[in-house]
C-alpha positions as CSV (number, residue, x, y, z in Angstrom):
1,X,123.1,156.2,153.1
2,X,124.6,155.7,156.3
3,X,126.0,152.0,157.7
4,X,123.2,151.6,160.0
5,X,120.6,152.9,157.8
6,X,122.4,150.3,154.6
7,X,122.1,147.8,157.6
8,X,118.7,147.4,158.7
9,X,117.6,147.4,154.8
10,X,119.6,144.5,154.2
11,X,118.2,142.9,156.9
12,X,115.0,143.7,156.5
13,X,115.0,142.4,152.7
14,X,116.8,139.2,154.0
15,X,113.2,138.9,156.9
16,X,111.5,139.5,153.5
17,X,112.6,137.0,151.5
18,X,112.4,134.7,154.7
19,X,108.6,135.1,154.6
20,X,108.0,134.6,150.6
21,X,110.3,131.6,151.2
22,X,107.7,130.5,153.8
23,X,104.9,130.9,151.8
24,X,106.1,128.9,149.3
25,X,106.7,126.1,151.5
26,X,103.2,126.5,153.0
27,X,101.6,127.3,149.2
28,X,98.8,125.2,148.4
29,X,98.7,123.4,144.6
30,X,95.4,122.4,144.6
31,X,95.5,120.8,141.1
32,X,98.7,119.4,141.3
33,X,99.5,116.9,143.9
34,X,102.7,116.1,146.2
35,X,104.3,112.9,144.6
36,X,104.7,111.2,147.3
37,X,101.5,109.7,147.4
38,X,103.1,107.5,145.2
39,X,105.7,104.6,146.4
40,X,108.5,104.5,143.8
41,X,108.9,101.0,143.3
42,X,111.6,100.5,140.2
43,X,113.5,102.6,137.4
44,X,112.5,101.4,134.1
45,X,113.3,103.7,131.6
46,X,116.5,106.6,131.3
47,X,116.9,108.8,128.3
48,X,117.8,112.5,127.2
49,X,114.0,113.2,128.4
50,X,114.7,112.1,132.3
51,X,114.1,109.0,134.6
52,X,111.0,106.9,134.1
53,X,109.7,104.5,137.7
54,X,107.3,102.1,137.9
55,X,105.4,103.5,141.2
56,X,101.9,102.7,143.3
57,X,99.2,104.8,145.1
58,X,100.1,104.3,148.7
59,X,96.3,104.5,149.4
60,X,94.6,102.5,146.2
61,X,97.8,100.4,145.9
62,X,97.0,101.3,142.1
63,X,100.7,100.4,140.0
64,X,101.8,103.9,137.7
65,X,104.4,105.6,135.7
66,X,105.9,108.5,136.5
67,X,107.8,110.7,134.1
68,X,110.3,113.1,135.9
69,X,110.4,116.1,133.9
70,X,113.9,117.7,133.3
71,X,114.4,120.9,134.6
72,X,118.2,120.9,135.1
73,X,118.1,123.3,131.6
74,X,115.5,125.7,133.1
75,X,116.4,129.1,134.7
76,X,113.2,130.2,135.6
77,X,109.6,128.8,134.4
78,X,108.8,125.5,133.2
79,X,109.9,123.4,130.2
80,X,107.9,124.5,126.6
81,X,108.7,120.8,125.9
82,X,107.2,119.4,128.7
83,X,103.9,121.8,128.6
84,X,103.5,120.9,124.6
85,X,103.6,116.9,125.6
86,X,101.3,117.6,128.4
87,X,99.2,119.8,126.4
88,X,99.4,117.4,123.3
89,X,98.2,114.2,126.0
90,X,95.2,116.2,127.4
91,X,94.0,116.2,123.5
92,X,94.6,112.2,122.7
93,X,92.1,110.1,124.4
94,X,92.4,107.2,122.6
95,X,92.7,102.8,123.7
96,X,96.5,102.6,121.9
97,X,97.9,106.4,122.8
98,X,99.4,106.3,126.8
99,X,96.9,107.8,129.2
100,X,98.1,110.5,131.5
101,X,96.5,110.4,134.8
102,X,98.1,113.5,136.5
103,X,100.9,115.9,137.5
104,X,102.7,115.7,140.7
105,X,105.4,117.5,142.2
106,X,107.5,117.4,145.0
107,X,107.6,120.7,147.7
108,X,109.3,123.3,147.5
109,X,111.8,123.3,150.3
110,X,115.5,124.6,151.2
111,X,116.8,121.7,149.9
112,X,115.8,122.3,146.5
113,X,116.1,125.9,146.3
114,X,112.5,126.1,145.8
115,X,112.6,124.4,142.9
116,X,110.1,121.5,142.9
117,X,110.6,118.5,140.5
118,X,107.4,117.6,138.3
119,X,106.5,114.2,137.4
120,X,103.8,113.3,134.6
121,X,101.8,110.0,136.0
122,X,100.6,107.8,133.2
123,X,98.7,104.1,133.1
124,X,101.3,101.5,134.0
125,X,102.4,99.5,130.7
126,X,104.2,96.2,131.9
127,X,106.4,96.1,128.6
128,X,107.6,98.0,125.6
129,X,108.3,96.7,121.9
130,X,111.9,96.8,121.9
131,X,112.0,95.0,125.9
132,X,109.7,92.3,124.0
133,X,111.9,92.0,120.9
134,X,115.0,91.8,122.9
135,X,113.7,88.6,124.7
136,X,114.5,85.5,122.5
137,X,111.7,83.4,124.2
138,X,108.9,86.2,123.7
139,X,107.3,84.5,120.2
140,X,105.4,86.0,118.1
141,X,102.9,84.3,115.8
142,X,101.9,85.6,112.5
143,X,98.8,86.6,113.8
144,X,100.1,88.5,116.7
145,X,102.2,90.7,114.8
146,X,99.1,91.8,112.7
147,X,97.4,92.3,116.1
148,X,100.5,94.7,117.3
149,X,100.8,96.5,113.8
150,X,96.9,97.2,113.7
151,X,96.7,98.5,117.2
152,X,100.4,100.7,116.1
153,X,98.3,101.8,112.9
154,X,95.5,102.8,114.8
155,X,96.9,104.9,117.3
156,X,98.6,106.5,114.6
157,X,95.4,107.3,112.3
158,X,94.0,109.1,115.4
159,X,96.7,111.1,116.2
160,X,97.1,112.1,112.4
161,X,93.2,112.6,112.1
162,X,93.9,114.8,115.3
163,X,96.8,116.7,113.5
164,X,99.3,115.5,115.4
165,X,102.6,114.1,114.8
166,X,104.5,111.8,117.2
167,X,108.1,112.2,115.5
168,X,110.2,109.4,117.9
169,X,108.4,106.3,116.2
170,X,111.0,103.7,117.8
171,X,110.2,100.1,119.4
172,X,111.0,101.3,122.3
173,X,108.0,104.3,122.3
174,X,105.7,101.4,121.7
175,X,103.9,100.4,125.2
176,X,102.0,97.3,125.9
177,X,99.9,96.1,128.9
178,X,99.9,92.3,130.1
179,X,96.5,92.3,128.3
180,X,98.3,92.8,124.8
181,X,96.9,96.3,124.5
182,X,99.0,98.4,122.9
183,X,99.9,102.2,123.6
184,X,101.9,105.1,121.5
185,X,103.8,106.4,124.1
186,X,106.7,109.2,124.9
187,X,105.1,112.6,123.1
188,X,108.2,114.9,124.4
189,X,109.4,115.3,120.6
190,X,104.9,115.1,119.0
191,X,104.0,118.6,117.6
192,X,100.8,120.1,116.1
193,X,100.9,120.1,112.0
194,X,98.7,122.3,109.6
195,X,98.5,121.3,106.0
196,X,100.9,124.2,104.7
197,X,99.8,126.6,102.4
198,X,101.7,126.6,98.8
199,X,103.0,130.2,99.4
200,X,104.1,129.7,103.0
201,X,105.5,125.8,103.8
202,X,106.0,125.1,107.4
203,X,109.5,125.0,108.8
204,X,109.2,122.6,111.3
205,X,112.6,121.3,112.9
206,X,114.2,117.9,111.1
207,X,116.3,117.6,114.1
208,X,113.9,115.0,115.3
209,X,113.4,111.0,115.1
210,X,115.8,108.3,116.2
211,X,118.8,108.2,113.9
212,X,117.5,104.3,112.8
213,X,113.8,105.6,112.3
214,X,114.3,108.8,110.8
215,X,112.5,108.6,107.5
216,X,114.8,109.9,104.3
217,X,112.9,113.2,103.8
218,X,114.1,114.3,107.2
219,X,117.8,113.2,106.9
220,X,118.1,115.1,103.6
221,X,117.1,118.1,105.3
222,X,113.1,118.7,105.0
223,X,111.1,121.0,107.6
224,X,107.9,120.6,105.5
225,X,106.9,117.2,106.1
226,X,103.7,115.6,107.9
227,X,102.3,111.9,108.8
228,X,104.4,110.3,106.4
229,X,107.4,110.8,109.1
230,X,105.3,108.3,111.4
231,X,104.5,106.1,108.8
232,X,108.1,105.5,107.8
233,X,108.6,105.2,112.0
234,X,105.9,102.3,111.3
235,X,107.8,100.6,108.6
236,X,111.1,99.8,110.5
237,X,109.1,98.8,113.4
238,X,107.1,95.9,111.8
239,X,110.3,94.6,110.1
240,X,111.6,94.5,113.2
241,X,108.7,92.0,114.5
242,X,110.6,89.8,112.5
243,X,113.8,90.6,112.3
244,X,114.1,91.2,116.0
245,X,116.7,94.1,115.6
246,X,116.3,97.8,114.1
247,X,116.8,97.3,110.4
248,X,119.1,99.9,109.5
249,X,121.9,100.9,112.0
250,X,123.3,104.2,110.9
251,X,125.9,105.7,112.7
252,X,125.5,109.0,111.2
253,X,123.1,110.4,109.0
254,X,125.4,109.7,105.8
255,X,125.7,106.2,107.1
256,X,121.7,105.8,107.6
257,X,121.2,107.6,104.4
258,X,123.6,104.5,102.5
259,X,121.8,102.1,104.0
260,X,118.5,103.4,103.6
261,X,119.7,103.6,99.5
262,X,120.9,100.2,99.9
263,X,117.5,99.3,101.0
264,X,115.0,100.9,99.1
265,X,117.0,101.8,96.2
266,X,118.4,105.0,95.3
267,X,117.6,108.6,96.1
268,X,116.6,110.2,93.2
269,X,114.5,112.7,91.2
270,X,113.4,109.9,88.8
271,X,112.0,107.8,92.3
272,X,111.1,110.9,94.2
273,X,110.2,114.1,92.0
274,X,111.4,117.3,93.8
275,X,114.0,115.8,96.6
276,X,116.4,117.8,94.4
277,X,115.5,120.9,95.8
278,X,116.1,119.6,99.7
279,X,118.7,121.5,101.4
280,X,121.5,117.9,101.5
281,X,120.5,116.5,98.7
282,X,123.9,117.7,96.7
283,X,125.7,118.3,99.9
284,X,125.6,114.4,100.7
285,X,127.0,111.1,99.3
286,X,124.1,109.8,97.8
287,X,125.1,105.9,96.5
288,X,124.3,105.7,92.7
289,X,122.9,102.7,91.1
290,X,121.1,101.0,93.9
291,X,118.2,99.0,92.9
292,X,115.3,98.1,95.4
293,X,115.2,95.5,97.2
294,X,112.6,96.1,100.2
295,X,111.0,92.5,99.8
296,X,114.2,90.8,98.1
297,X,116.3,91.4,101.4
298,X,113.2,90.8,103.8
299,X,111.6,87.8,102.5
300,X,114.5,86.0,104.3
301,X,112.4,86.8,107.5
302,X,108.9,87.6,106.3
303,X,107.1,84.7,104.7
304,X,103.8,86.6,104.1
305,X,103.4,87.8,101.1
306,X,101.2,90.3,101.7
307,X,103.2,91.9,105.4
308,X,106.1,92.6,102.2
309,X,103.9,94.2,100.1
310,X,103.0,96.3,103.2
311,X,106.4,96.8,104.3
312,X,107.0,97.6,100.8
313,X,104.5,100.1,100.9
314,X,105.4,102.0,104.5
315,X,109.8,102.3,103.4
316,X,108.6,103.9,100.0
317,X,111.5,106.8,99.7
318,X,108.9,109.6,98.6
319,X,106.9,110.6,101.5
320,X,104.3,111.4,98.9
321,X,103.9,108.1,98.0
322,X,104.2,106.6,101.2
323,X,101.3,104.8,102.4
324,X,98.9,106.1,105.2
325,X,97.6,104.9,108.6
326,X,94.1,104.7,106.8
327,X,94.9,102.9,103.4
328,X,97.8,100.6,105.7
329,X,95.1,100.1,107.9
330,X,92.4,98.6,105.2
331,X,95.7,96.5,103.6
332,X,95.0,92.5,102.7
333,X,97.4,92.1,105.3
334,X,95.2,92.6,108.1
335,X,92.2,91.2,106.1
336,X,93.4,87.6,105.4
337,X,94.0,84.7,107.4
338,X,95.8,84.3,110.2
339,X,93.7,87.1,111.1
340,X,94.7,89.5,114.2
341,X,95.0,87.8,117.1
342,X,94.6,89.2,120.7
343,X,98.1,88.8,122.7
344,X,97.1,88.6,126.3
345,X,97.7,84.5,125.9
346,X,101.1,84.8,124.5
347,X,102.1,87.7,127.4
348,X,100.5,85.7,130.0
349,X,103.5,83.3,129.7
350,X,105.7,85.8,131.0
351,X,105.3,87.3,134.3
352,X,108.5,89.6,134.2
353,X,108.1,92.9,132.8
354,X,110.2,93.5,130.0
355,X,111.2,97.0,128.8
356,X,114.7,98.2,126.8
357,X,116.2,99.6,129.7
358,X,116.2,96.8,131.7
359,X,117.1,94.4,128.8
360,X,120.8,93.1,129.3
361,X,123.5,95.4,126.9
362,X,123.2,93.9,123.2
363,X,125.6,93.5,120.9
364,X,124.0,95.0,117.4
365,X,123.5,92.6,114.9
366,X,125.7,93.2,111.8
367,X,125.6,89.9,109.4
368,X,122.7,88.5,108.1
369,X,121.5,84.9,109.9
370,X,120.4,82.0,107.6
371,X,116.9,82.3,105.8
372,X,114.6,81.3,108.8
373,X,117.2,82.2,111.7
374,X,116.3,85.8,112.4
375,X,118.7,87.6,114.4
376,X,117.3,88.2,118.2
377,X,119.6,91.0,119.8
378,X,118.4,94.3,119.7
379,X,121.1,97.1,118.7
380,X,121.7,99.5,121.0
381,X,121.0,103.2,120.4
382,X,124.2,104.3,118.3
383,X,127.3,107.1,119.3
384,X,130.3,108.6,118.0
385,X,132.3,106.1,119.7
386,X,130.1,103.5,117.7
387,X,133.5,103.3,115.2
388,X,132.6,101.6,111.9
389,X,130.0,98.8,111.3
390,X,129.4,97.0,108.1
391,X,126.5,98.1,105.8
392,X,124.5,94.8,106.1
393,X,123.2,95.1,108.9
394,X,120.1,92.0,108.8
C-alpha cells in the first residue's frame, strides 16, 4: 500500500471514529437518566464499594441517595457486582430492605473517555446504626432496641424466605429514617442461595462479611453455608445496642477466631459436630479449654433476661444450631413487656443526621467499663497497621 493510499485510510478511520464518538454523545438512554437531575448536596458514606451523597430532585426537591458504582476495575462492560445488587434490589420489596428508585448516569463525553459513571438512587435514610451508636446522647430504651431488632429480624426473614443472603450484616449496613423505620441496606456482597443437594454442596466464596461480623463457620473456611451467616451478623449487632461498640475486634481472622472462643466457648467437634472437616480447622490456633460465657460477660450490659437468652441463641458457634429470623422473631423477648416501641419520638430529638462516616474518628474500646457504664465509642473498621490489641475487648 502506497503512503497516500495508507493515508487517507487512516484518516478516514480517525472521521469514523469521530462520528461513533458523536453518536454516543448524542445517544439516547431512555430508561436510564442523566444524574444531574439530582443536586448533590453531602458525602455520607466512603468504602471499597464507592462514594455514597445525600442528593435532591432539582424539580420535586425530593432528598435521595446515590450510590456511585465503581468502575475504575472495569475494562470494558459493567460491574457483575453491581448488576447482581441491582438485580438482587429489583426482587426485595419490602418496609425494612433499602428501596432503589433508579439508575442514573452521567454522559458520555471526551472528558471521560466515553465512559459514563452510574449511580444507583435509593430512599434517603437520615441515619445508620453504627452513626446512632457512635453518639453518646442518642439513648435507647429497652423498648426501642426490641423495636430496632424486630424490624432487623424482619427484613432478614424476607430476604431468607426470598433465598437471599445479605453477607455484610454490620451496624453500619443498618439504615434508619427519622420516622424510626428501619432498612437493610448495602447488597454489593448479597447473593442468591439454593439449599445444596447432599452430592453436590455449594461453594460459595467465605471471603465475605466484616472481619468483626463474620460468623465462625466462615472464618474456618466454609463455602457451604446459608442464613445462619446473617443471623450471626444479627447477634453482634444487638449486643452492640448495648454495648455501644462491635463486640469482638479481631485484627485478623486468628485473632477474631480467639475471641470469638473466648466468647462462646471453644471450637469443637463435641459443640459443633462436623467443623472437623472445614478446610482451617487444624491449620489454625484454636484456644483449648474455653468455657461459654455469652450471658456471663454480657449481663454486665444487658439486664433482660430474656435479650441474653436471645443473644445466647443468635452467637451459638454451630450454624446448625443457630437460631433463625422466624423462631428469633417469635422469641419472649419481643413478646413481654416493655414491648417494641416505635422510635420516631426518641429520633425526633435529634435533627442532625448521624451516619459512621461522618461520626468523629474513635478510639476502639479495649477494657471493659464498670457493670452499668457501657462503653460508647464505636471501633473503627480494623488494618494491618491496627498492631496488637488486648483480647477483652467489652
Amino acid at each position: 500500500m502506497n503512503t497516500s493510499t495508507s493515508t487517507n485510510v487512516s484518516s478516514s478511520s480517525v472521521s469514523h471514529a469521530q462520528q461513533v464518538m458523536n453518536k454516543l454523545e448524542d445517544f439516547d438512554f431512555p430508561y436510564c437518566d442523566e444524574v444531574t437531575k439530582y443536586e448533590k448536596l453531602a458525602k455520607i458514606g466512603q468504602g471499597t464499594f464507592g462514594e455514597v451523597f445525600k442528593a435532591k430532585h432539582r424539580q420535586t426537591k425530593k432528598v435521595v441517595a446515590l450510590k456511585k458504582v465503581l468502575m475504575e476495575n472495569e475494562k470494558e462492560g459493567f460491574p457483575i457486582t453491581a448488576l447482581r445488587e441491582i438485580k438482587i434490589l429489583q426482587l426485595l420489596n419490602h418496609e425494612n430492605v433499602v428501596n432503589l428508585i433508579e439508575i442514573c448516569r452521567t454522559k458520555a463525553t471526551p472528558f471521560n473517555r466515553y465512559k459514563a459513571t452510574f449511580y444507583l438512587v435509593f430512599d434517603f435514610c437520615e441515619h445508620d446504626l453504627a452513626g446512632l451508636l457512635s453518639n453518646v446522647n442518642v439513648k435507647f430504651s429497652l423498648g426501642e432496641i426490641k423495636k430496632v431488632m424486630q424490624q432487623l429480624l424482619n427484613g432478614l426473614y424476607f430476604i431468607h424466605s426470598n433465598k437471599i443472603l445479605h453477607r455484610d450484616m454490620k451496624a453500619a449496613n443498618i439504615l434508619i429514617t427519622k420516622n424510626g423505620v428501619l432498612k437493610l441496606a448495602d447488597f454489593g456482597l448479597a447473593r442468591a442461595f439454593s439449599i445444596s443437594k447432599t452430592s453436590q454442596p455449594n461453594r460459595y466464596t467465605n471471603r465475605v462479611v466484616t472481619l468483626w461480623y463474620r460468623p465462625p463457620e466462615l472464618l474456618l473456611g466454609e463455602r457451604n453455608y446459608g442464613p445462619p451467616v446473617d443471623m450471626w451478623g444479627a447477634g453482634c449487632i444487638m449486643a452492640e445496642m448495648w454495648t455501644r461498640s462491635p463486640i469482638m475486634q479481631g485484627s485478623t481472622e486468628q485473632h477474631q477466631l480467639t475471641l470469638i472462643s473466648q466468647l462462646c466457648g471453644s471450637i469443637s467437634p463435641e459443640t459443633w459436630p462436623g467443623v472437623e472437616k472445614l478446610e482451617f480447622y487444624n491449620k489454625l490456633d484454636l484456644p483449648k479449654g474455653q468455657k461459654r460465657k455469652v450471658k456471663e460477660r454480657l449481663r454486665a450490659y444487658v439486664k433482660d433476661p430474656y435479650a441474653l437468652d436471645l443473644l445466647d441463641k443468635l452467637l451459638t458457634l454451630d450454624p446448625n444450631k443457630r437460631i433463625d429470623s422466624d423462631n428469633a422473631l417469635n422469641h419472649d423477648f419481643f413478646w413481654t413487656d416493655p414491648m417494641p416501641c416505635e422510635l420516631a419520638k426518641m429520633l425526633s430529638q435529634h435533627t442532625q443526621s448521624m451516619f459512621e462516616y461522618l461520626a468523629p474518628p474513635r478510639r476502639r474500646v479495649v477494657q471493659q467499663p464498670h457493670a452499668g457504664q457501657p462503653g460508647h465509642q464505636k471501633g473503627m473498621q480494623p488494618s494491618a497497621a491496627d498492631g496488637q490489641y488486648h483480647d477483652r475487648v467489652f
